[in-house]
N, C-alpha and C positions, 0 to 999 in steps of 0.2 A: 504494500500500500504506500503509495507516493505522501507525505506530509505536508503540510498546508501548513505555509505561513502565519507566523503570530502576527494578529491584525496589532496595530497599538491603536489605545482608546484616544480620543481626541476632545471626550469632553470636558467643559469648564472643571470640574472638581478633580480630574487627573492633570490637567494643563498646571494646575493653582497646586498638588502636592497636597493633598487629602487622602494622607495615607491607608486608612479604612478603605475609601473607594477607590482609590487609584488599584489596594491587594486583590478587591473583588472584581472589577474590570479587567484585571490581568490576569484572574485563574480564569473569569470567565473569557475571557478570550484564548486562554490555553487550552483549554476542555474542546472550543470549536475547532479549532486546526486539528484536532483527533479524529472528529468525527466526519461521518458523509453526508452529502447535500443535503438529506433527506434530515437526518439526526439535527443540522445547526439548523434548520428552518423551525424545526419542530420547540428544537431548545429555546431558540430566539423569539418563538411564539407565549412558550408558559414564561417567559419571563419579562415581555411585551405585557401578558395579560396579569402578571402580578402586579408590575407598574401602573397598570392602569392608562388615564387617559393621559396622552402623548407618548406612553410607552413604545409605539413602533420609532415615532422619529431619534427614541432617544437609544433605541434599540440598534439603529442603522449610526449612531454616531459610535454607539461603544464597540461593535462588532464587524462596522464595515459594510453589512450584508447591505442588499438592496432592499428598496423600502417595501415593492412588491413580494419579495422574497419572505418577506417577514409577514405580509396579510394573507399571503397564501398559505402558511403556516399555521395561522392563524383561523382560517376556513376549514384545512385537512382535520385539526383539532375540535373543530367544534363540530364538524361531521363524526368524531368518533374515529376519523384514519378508514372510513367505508370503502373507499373509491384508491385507498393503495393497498398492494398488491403486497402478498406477504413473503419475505426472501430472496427481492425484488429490488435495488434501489430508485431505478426509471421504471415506467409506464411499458406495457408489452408493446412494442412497434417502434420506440422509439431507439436512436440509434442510426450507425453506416446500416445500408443494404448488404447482404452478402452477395460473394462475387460471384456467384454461380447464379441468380436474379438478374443482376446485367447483363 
């Protein structure tokens, strides 16, 4: 498995040296560079929805992710994960064709 860069957080309480948040921004950005597409969307969502309101934008500042990236996490979670596929990280189709299709 390829490793994913540690994003650095970039918001005001890490800029200023608030060491509390600056420690928790920076495990929680360690924990995302471990996981797959699928796992930081979902993480970036319960912790979107712990925060509450403005939690996406401030979600997209500590971790980087794109702001859709984090409401479609957001969605998959409040559908319960219905509509993904289990053992699965993409969608069935999606992906290159294989060469024998061409």
């Amino acid at each position: 498995m390829k490793l994913r860069a540690i994003h650095t957080c970039d918001c005001a309480a890490c800029q200023s040296g608030e060491a509390k948040t600056q420690l928790h921004h920076s495990q929680l950005n360690l924990l995302m560079s471990r996981l797959d597409e699928r796992q930081r969307r979902w993480l970036a969502a319960v912790e979107s929805n712990r925060i509450g309101r403005g939690g996406t934008g401030q979600l997209r500042t500590i971790t980087g992710l794109d702001i859709n990236t984090i409401r479609r996490g957001r969605q998959e979670l409040a559908a319960a994960f219905t509509s993904n596929p289990v053992g699965r990280i993409r969608e069935a189709g999606g992906g290159r064709k294989r060469i024998e299709k061409k």
